[in-house]
VOMARTOR-727015 format. One record per residue (C-alpha): residue in one letter; chain; x, y, z. Coordinates in Angstrom, 2 decimals, padded with zeros to 5 digits. Example, Ala and Ser with C-alpha at 12.3 -4.5 7.8 and 13.67 -1.06 7.14 Angstrom:
% residues 2
node rest: a; kette: A; u: 012.30; v: -004.50; w: 007.80
node rest: s; kette: A; u: 013.67; v: -001.06; w: 007.14
***
This chain:
% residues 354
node rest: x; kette: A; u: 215.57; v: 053.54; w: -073.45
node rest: x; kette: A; u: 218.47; v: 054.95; w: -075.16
node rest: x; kette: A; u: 219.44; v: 058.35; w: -077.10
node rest: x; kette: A; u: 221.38; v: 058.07; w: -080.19
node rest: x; kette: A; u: 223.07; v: 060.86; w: -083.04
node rest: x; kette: A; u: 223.82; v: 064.05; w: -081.90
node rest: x; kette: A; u: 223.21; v: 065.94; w: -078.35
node rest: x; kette: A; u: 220.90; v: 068.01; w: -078.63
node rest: x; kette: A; u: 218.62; v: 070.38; w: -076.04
node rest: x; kette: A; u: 214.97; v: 068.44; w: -075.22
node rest: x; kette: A; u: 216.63; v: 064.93; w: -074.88
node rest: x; kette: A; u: 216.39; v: 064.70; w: -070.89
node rest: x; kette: A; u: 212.79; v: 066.46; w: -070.71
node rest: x; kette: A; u: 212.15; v: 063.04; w: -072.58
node rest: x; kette: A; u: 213.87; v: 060.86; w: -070.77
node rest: x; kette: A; u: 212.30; v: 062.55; w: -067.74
node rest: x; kette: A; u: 209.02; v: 062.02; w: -069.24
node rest: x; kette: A; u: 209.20; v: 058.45; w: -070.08
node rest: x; kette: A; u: 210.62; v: 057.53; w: -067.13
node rest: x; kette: A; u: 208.41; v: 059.17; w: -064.57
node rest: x; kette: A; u: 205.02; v: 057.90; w: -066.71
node rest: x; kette: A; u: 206.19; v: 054.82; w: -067.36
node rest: x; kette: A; u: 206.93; v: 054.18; w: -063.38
node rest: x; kette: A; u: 204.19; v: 056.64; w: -062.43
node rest: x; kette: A; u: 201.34; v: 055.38; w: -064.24
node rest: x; kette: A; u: 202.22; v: 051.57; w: -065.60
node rest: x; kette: A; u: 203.98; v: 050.06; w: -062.91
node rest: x; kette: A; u: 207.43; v: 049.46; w: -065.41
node rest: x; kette: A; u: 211.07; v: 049.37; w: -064.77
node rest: x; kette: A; u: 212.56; v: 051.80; w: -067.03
node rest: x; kette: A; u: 216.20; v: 050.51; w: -068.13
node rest: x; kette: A; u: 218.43; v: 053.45; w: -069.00
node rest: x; kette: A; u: 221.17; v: 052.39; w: -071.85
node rest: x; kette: A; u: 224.46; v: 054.86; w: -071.79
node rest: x; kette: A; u: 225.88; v: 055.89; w: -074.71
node rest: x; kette: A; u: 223.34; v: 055.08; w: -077.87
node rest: x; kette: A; u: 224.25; v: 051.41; w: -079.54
node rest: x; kette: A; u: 227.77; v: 051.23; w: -078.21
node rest: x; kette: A; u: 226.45; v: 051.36; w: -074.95
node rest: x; kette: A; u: 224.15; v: 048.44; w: -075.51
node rest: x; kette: A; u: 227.15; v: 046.76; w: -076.89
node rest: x; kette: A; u: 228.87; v: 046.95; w: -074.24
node rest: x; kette: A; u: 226.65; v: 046.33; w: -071.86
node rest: x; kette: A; u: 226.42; v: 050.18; w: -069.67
node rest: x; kette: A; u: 222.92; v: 050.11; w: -068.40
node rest: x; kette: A; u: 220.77; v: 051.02; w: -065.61
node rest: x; kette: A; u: 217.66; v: 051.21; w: -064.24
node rest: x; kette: A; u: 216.45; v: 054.67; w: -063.78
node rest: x; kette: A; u: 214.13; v: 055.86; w: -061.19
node rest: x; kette: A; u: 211.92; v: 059.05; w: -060.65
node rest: x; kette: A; u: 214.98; v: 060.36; w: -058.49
node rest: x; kette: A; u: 217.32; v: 060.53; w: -061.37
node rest: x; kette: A; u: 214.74; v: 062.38; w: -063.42
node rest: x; kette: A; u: 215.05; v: 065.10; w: -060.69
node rest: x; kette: A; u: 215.92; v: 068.81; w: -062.27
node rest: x; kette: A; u: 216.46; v: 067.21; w: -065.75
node rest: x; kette: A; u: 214.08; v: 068.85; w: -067.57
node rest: x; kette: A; u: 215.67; v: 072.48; w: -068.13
node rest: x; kette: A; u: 219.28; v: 071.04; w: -068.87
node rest: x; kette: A; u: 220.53; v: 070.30; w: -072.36
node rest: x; kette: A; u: 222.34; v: 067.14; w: -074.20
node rest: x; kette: A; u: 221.31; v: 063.91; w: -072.36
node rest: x; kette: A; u: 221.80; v: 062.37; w: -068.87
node rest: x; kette: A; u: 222.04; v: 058.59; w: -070.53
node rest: x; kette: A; u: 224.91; v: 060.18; w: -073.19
node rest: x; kette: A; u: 224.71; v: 059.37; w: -077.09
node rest: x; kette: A; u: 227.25; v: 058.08; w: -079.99
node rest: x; kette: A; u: 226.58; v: 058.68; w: -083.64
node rest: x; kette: A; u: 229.14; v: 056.64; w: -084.97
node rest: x; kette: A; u: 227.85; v: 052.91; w: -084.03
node rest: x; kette: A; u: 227.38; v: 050.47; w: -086.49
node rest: x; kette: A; u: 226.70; v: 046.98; w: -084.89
node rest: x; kette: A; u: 226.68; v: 044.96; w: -087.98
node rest: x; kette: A; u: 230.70; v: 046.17; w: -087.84
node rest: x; kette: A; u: 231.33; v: 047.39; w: -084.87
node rest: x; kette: A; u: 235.02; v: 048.11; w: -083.64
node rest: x; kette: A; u: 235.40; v: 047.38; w: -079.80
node rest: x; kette: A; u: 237.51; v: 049.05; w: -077.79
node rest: x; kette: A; u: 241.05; v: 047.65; w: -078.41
node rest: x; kette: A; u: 240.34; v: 046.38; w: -081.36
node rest: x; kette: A; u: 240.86; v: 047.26; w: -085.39
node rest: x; kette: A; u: 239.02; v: 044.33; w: -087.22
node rest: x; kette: A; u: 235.13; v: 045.55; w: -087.13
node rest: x; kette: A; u: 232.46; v: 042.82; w: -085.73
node rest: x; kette: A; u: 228.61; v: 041.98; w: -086.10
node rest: x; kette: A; u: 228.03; v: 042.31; w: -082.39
node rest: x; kette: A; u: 224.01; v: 042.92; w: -083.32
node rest: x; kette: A; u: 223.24; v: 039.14; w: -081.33
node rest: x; kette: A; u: 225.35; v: 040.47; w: -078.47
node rest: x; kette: A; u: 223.53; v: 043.84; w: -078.11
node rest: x; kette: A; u: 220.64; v: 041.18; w: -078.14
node rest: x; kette: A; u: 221.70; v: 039.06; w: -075.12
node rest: x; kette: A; u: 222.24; v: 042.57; w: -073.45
node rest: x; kette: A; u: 218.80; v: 043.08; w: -073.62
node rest: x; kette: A; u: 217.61; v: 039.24; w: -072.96
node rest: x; kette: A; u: 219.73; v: 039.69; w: -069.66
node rest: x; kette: A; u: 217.97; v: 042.91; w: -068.56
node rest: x; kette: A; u: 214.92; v: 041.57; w: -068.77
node rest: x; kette: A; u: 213.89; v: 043.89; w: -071.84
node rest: x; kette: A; u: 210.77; v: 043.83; w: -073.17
node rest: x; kette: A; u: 210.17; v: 046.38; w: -075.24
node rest: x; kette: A; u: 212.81; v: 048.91; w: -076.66
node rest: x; kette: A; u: 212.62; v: 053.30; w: -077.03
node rest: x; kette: A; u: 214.90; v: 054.86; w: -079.15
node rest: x; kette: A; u: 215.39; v: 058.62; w: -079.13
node rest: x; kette: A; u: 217.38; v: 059.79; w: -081.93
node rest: x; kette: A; u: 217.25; v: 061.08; w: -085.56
node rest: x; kette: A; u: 216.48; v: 060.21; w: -089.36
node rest: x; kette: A; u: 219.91; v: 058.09; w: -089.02
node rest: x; kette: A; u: 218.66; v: 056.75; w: -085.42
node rest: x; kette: A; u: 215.45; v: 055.40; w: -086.68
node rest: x; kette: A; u: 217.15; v: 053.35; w: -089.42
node rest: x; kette: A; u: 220.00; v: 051.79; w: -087.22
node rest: x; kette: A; u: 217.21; v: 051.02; w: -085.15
node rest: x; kette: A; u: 214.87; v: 049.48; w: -087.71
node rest: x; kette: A; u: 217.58; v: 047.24; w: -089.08
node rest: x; kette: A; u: 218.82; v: 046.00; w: -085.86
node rest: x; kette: A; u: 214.95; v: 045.39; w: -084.75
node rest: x; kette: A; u: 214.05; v: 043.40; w: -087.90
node rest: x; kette: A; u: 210.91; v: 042.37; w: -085.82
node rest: x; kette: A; u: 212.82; v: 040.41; w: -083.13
node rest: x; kette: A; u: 211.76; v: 043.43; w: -080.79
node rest: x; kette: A; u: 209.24; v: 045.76; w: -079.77
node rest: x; kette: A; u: 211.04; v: 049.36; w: -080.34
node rest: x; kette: A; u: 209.28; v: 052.51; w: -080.46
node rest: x; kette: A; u: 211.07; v: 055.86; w: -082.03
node rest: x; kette: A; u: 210.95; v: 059.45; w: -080.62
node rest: x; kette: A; u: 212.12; v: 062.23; w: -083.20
node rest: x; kette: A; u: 214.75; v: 064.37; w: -082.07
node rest: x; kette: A; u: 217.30; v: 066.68; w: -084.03
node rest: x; kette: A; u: 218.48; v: 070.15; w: -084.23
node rest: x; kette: A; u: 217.90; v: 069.67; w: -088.83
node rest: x; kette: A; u: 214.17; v: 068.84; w: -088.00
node rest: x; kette: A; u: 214.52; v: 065.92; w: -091.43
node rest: x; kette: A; u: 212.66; v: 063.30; w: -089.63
node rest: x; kette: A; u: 209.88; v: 061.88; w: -091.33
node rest: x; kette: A; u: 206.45; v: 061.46; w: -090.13
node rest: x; kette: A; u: 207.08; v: 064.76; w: -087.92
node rest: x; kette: A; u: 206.24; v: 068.76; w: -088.22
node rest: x; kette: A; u: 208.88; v: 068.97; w: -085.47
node rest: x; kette: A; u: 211.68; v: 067.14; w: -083.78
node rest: x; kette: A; u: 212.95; v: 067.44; w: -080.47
node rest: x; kette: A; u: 215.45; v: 070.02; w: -080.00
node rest: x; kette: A; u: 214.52; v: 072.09; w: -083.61
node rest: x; kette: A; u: 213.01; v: 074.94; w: -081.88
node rest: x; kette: A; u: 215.93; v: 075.92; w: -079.83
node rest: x; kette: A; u: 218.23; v: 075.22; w: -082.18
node rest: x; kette: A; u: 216.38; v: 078.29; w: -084.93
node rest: x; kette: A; u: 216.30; v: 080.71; w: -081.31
node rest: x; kette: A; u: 219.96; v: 079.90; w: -080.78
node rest: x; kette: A; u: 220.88; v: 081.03; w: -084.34
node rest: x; kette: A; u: 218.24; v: 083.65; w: -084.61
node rest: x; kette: A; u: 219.97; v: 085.47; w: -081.50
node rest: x; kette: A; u: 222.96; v: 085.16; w: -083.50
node rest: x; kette: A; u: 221.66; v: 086.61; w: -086.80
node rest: x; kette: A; u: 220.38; v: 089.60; w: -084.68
node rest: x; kette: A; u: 224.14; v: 090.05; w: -083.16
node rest: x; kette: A; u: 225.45; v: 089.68; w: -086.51
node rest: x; kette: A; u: 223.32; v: 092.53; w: -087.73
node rest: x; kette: A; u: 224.63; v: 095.40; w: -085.20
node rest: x; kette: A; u: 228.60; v: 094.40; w: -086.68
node rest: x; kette: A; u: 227.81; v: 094.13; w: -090.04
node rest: x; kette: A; u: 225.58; v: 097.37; w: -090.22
node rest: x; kette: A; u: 228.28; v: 099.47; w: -088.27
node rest: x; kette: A; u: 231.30; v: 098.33; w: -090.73
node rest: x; kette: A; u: 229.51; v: 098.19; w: -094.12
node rest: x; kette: A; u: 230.29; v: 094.17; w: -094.07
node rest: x; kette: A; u: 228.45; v: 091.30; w: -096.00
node rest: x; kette: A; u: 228.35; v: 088.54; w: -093.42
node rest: x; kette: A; u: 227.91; v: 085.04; w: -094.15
node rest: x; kette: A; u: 226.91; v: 082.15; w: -091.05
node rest: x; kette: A; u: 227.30; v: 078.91; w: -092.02
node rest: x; kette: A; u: 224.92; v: 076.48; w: -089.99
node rest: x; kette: A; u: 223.82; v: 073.10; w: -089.73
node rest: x; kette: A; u: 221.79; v: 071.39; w: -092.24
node rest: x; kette: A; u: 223.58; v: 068.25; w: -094.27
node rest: x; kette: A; u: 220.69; v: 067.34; w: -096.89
node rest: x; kette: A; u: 218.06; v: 069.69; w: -095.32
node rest: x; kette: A; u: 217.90; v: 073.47; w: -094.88
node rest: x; kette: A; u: 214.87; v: 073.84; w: -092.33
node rest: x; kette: A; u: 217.75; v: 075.22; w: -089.61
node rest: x; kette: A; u: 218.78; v: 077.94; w: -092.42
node rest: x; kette: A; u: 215.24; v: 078.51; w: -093.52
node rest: x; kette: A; u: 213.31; v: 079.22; w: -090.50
node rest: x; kette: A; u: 216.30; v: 080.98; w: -088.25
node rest: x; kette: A; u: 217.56; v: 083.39; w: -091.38
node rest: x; kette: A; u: 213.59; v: 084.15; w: -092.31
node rest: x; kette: A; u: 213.05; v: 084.96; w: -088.04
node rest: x; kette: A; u: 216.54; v: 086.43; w: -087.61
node rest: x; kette: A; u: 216.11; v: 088.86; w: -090.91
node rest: x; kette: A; u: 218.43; v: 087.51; w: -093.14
node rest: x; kette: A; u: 219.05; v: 089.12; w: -096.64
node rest: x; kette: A; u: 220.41; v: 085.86; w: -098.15
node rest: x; kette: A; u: 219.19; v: 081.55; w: -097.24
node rest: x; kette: A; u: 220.77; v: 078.93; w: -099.38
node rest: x; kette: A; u: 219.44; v: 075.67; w: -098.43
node rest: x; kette: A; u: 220.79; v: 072.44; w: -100.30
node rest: x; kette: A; u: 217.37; v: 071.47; w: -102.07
node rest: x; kette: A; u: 217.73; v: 074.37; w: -104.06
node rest: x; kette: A; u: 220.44; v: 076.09; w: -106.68
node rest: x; kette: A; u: 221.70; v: 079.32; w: -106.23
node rest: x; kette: A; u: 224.44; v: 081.61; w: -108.61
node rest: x; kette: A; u: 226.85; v: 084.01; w: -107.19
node rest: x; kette: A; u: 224.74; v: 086.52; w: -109.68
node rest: x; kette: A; u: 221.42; v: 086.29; w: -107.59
node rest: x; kette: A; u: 223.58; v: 086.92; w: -104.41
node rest: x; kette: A; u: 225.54; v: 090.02; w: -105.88
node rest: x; kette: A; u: 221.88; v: 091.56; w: -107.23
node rest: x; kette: A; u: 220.18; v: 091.53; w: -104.01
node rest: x; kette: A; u: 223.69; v: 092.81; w: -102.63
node rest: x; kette: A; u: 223.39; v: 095.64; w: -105.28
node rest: x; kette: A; u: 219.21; v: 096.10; w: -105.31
node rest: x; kette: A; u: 220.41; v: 096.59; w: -100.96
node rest: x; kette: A; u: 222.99; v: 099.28; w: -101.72
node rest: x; kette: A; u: 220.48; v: 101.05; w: -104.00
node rest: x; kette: A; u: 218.17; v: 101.37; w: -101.19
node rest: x; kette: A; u: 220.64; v: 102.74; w: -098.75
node rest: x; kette: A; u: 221.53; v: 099.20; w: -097.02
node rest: x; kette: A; u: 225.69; v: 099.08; w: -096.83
node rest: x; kette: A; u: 225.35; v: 095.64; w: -095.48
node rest: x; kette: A; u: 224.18; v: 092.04; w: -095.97
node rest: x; kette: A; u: 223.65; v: 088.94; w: -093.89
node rest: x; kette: A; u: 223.75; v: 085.63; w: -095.58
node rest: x; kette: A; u: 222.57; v: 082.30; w: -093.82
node rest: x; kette: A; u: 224.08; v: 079.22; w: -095.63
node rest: x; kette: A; u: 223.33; v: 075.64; w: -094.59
node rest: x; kette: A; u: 226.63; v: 073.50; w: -094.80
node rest: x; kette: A; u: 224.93; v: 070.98; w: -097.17
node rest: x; kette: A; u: 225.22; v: 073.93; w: -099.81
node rest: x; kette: A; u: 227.48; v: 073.11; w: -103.22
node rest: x; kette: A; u: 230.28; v: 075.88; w: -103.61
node rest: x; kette: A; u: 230.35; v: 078.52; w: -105.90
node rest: x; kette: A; u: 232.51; v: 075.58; w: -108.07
node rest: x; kette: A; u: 229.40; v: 072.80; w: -107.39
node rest: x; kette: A; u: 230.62; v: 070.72; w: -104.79
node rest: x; kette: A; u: 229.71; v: 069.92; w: -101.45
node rest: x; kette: A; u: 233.00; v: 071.21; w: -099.08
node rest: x; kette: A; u: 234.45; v: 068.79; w: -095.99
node rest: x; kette: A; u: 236.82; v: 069.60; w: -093.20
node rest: x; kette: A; u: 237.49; v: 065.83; w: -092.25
node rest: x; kette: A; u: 237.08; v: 062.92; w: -094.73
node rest: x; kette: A; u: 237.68; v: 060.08; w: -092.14
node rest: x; kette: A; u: 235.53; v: 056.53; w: -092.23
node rest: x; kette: A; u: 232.47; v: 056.01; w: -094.17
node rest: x; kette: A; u: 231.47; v: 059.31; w: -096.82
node rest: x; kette: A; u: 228.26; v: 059.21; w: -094.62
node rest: x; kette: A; u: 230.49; v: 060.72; w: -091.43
node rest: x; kette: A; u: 232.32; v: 063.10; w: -093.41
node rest: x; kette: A; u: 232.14; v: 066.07; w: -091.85
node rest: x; kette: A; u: 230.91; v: 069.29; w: -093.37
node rest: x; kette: A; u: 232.26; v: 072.85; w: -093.11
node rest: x; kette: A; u: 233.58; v: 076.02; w: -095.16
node rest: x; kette: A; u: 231.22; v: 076.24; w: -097.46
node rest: x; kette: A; u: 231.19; v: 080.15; w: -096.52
node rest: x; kette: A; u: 234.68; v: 080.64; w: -096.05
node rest: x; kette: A; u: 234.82; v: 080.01; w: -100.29
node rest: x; kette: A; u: 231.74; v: 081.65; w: -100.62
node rest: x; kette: A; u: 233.01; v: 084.64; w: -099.25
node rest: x; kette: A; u: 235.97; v: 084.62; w: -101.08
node rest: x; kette: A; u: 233.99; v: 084.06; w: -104.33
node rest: x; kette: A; u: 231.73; v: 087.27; w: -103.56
node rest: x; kette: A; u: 234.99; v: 089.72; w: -102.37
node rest: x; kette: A; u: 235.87; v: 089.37; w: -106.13
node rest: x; kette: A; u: 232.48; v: 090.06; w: -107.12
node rest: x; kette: A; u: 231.81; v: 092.98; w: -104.73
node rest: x; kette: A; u: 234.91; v: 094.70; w: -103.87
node rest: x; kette: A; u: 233.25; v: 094.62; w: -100.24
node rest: x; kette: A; u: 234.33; v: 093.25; w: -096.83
node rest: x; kette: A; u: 233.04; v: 089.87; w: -096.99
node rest: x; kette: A; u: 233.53; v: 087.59; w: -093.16
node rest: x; kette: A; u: 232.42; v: 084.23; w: -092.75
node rest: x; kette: A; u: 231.18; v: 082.71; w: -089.27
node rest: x; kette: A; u: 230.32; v: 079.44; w: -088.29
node rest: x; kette: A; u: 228.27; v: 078.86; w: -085.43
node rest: x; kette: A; u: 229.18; v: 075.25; w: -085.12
node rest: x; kette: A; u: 228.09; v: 072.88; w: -082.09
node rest: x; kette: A; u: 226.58; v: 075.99; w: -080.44
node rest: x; kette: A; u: 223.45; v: 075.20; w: -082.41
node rest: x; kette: A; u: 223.26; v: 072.03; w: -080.36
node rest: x; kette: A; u: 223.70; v: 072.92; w: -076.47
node rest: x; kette: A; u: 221.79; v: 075.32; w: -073.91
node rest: x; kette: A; u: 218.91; v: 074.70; w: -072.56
node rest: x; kette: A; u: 215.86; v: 073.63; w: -074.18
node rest: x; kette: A; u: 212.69; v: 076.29; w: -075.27
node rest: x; kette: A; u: 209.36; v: 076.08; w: -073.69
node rest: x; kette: A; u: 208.42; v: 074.53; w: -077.07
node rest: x; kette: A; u: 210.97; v: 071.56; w: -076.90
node rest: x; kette: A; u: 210.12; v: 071.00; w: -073.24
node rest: x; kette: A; u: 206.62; v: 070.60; w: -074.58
node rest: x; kette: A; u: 207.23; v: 068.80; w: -077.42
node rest: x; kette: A; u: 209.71; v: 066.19; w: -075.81
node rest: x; kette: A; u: 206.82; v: 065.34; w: -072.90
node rest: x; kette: A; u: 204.26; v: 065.18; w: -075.46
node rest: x; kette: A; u: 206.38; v: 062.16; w: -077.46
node rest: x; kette: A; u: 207.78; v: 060.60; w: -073.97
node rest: x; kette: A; u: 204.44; v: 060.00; w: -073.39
node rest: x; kette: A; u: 202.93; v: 059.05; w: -076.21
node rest: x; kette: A; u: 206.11; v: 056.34; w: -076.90
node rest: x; kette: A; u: 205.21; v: 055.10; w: -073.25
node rest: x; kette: A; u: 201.48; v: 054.39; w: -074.54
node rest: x; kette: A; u: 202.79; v: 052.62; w: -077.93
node rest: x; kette: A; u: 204.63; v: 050.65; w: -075.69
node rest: x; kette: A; u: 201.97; v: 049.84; w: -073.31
node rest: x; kette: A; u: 199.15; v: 049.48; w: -076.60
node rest: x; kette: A; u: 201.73; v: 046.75; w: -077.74
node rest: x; kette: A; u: 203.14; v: 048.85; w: -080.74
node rest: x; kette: A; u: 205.88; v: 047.65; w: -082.40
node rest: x; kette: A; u: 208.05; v: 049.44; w: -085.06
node rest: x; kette: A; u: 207.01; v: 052.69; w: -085.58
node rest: x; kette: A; u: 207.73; v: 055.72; w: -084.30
node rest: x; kette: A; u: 205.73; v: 059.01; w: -082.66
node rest: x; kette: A; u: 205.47; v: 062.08; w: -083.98
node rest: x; kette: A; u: 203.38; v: 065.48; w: -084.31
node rest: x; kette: A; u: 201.12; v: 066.10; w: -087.01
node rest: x; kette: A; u: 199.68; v: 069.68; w: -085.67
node rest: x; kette: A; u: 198.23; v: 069.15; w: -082.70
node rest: x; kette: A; u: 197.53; v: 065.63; w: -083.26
node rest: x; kette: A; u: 200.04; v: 062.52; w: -082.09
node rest: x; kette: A; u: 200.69; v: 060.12; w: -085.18
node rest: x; kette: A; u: 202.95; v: 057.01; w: -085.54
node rest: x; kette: A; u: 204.61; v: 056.27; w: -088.69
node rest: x; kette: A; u: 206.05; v: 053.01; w: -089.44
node rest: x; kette: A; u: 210.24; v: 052.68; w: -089.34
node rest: x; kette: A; u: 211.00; v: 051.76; w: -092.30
node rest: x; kette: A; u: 208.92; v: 054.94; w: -093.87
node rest: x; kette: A; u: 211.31; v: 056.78; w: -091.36
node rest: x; kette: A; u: 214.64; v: 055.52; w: -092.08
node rest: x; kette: A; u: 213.83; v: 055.63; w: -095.94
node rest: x; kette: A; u: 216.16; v: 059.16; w: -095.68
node rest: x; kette: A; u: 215.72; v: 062.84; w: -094.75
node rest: x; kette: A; u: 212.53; v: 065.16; w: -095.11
node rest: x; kette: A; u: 213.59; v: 067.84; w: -097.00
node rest: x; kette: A; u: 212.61; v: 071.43; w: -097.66
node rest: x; kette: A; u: 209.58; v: 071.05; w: -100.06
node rest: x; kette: A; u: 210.02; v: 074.02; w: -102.99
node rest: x; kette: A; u: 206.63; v: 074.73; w: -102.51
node rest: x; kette: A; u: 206.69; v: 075.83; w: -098.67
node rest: x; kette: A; u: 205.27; v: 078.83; w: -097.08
node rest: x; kette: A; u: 208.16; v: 080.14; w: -095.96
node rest: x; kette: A; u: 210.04; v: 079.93; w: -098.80
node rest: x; kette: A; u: 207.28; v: 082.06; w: -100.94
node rest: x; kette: A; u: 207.37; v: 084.47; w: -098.32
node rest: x; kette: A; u: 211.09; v: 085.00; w: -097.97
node rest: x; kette: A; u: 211.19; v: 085.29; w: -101.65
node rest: x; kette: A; u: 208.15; v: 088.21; w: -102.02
node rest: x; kette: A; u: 210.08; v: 090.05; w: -099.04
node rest: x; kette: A; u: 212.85; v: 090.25; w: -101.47
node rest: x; kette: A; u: 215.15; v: 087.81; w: -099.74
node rest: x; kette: A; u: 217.27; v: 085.76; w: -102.11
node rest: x; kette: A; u: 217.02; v: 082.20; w: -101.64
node rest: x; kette: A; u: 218.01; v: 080.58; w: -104.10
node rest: x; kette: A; u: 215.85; v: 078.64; w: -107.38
node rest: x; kette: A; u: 214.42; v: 075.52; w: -107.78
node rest: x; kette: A; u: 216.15; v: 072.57; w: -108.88
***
C-alpha cells in the first residue's frame, strides 16, 4: 500500500482501515511503501501492523509519506542528473516483499502513474483521494470535504474584514483544471464572485455584480477564484516554471485580478491566497467516513481478485471503475450542475459557459 500526489487530510483513516481489515478479517500482511513511487524505488518499506494504525485516524497528511513528482520510466536517483527507467526495479522491490497484490491511494495523476506502471503485470487497486475532488468514477475523493470546510471558515473570516473596510476581497484557491474546491466552498462560505476554469468570465460581469452590490447597500465583495483561472489578459499565471509544464506551479491569478478591477472600481481591492492550508488539519467526520468506506472496499477488490480498477462512491453505493477510464484526465465542473444554477439565480456571478 502506498499514498501518492499531494498530502491531504483522510489519507491515514485509510491506511488505518486497510490495514486493520486486511489483518483483522483476511489473515494478510499489509506492506507499507514510504514515500509514493520513489519509495518503491528505492526500496523504503514495511510491514505495518494494527499497532501502527493506533490514533491515526483523526490526524492529517499520511503516516507512510507521499511524492508527486516520481516518474519511474525517468526517474532521477538521488545523486544522480541523467533520469532512468527504474519501473523493473520498483518491480523486483515488490517480487522481494513477497507482493501480491498492489493499493494505491492517490489522485487523477496517481491512478495513471499507476495504470502505466501496472500494464497488467500486477494486481493494483486505486482509492480516490484529493483536496480538487477531479477523480473519475467518484462523487467524492478523500480529503474534498475538509478541504471546502477549511476554506469556507476562511470565506466567513474574510467577510467580517472586508465588510468593516468597504474592501473587495479576492481568495485564490486550489483547483488546476477543476473548480469543485471554488464552487462548493464560495457557494457554502457566501461568496459574491466563483470563477472556476471550465468557464469564461469578463472583468465587466465582475464590476456589475460589484455595482448591482453597491446599489443595494453592500460596500463590499468577496471573490473566490480557482488558480486554474486565465487572467484578465487570457492566460493561465505560474509562480515557478521548473521541470515538466505538468509541475508548473500555479499562483497569482488574483494578485492581477485585483489589480485589473482597482482600475475598474476605484475600490480597495486585496488578494489572499490560502495556499497549502487547504491541504492539512484534521480530517471531517465525512472524510473519516469516506476514507473507511474505500479502505475497505479496496481490501475486498483485493481479496475478490480485482485487478485494475479503482473504488469509488456513486451515492451511497461502492462502484469500481476501470484505470485507464481514470487516468484518461480530470472530472471537471459539468456547466450544467446544480450548484452552478443555483449560485447563478442567487445572483452570484460565476462566470459563462464556454
Amino acid at each position: 500500500m502506498m499514498t501518492g500526489g499531494g498530502d491531504c487530510p483522510g489519507l491515514n483513516a485509510a491506511i488505518r482501515a486497510i490495514t486493520r481489515i486486511a489483518t483483522h478479517d483476511y489473515g494478510y500482511r499489509v506492506i507499507g511503501i514510504h514515500d509514493g513511487y520513489e519509495g518503491l524505488v528505492e526500496g523504503r518499506l514495511r510491514e505495518l501492523t494494527f499497532a501502527d494504525t493506533r490514533g491515526i485516524l483523526r490526524v492529517g497528511g499520511t503516516i507512510l509519506g507521499s511524492s508527486n513528482r516520481t516518474d519511474l520510466s525517468h526517474y532521477v536517483a538521488p545523486g544522480e542528473s541523467e533520469p532512468r527507467d527504474r519501473r523493473a526495479d520498483a518491480f523486483e522491490t515488490l517480487r522481494e516483499a513477497g507482493v501480491v497484490a498492489l493499493i494505491v491511494i492517490g489522485g487523477d495523476g496517481t491512478m495513471r502513474l499507476t495504470y502505466e506502471f501496472a500494464d497488467g503485470r500486477l494486481p493494483v487497486i486505486g482509492v480516490p483521494k484529493t483536496i480538487d475532488n477531479d477523480v473519475h468514477g467518484t462523487d467524492y475523493a478523500i480529503g474534498f470535504q475538509t478541504c471546502i470546510t477549511t476554506v469556507a471558515d476562511a470565506i466567513d473570516k474574510l467577510h467580517t474584514t472586508a465588510e468593516s473596510h468597504h474592501r473587495i476581497l479576492l481568495l485564490e484557491v486550489m483547483g488546476r483544471h477543476a473548480g469543485w474546491v471554488a464552487l462548493h466552498a464560495g457557494v457554502a462560505g457566501g461568496a459574491d464572485v466563483v470563477l472556476i476554469p471550465e468557464r469564461s468570465y469578463s472583468l465587466d460581469g465582475i464590476v456589475d455584480t460589484i455595482r448591482r452590490r453597491e446599489d443595494r447597500g453592500s460596500r463590499f465583495t468577496i471573490g473566490v477564484v480557482a488558480e486554474g483561472v486565465q487572467s484578465p489578459s487570457g492566460e493561465m499565471v505560474y509562480r515557478a516554471r521548473d521541470g515538466a509544464s505538468h509541475s508548473w506551479r500555479l499562483g497569482g491569478v488574483c494578485d492581477q485580478l485585483a489589480v485589473s478591477l482597482a482600475d475598474r472600481t476605484g475600490s480597495e481591492v486585496r488578494s489572499i491566497s490560502l495556499g497549502h492550508i487547504q491541504r492539512g488539519g484534521s480530517p471531517v467526520v465525512a472524510d473519516r467516513l469516506l476514507a473507511t468506506v474505500l479502505g475497505a472496499a479496496a481490501v475486498e477488490a483485493v481479496h475478490q481478485r480485482q485487478n485494475g480498477v479503482m473504488v469509488g462512491v456513486d451515492g451511497e453505493r461502492v462502484q469500481y471503475t476501470s484505470l485507464d477510464q481514470v487516468a484518461a484526465g480530470p472530472r471537471v465542473v459539468p456547466q450544467d450542475h446544480a450548484l452552478l444554477r443555483a449560485a447563478h439565480m442567487m445572483g452570484m456571478y460565476v462566470g459563462e459557459s464556454r
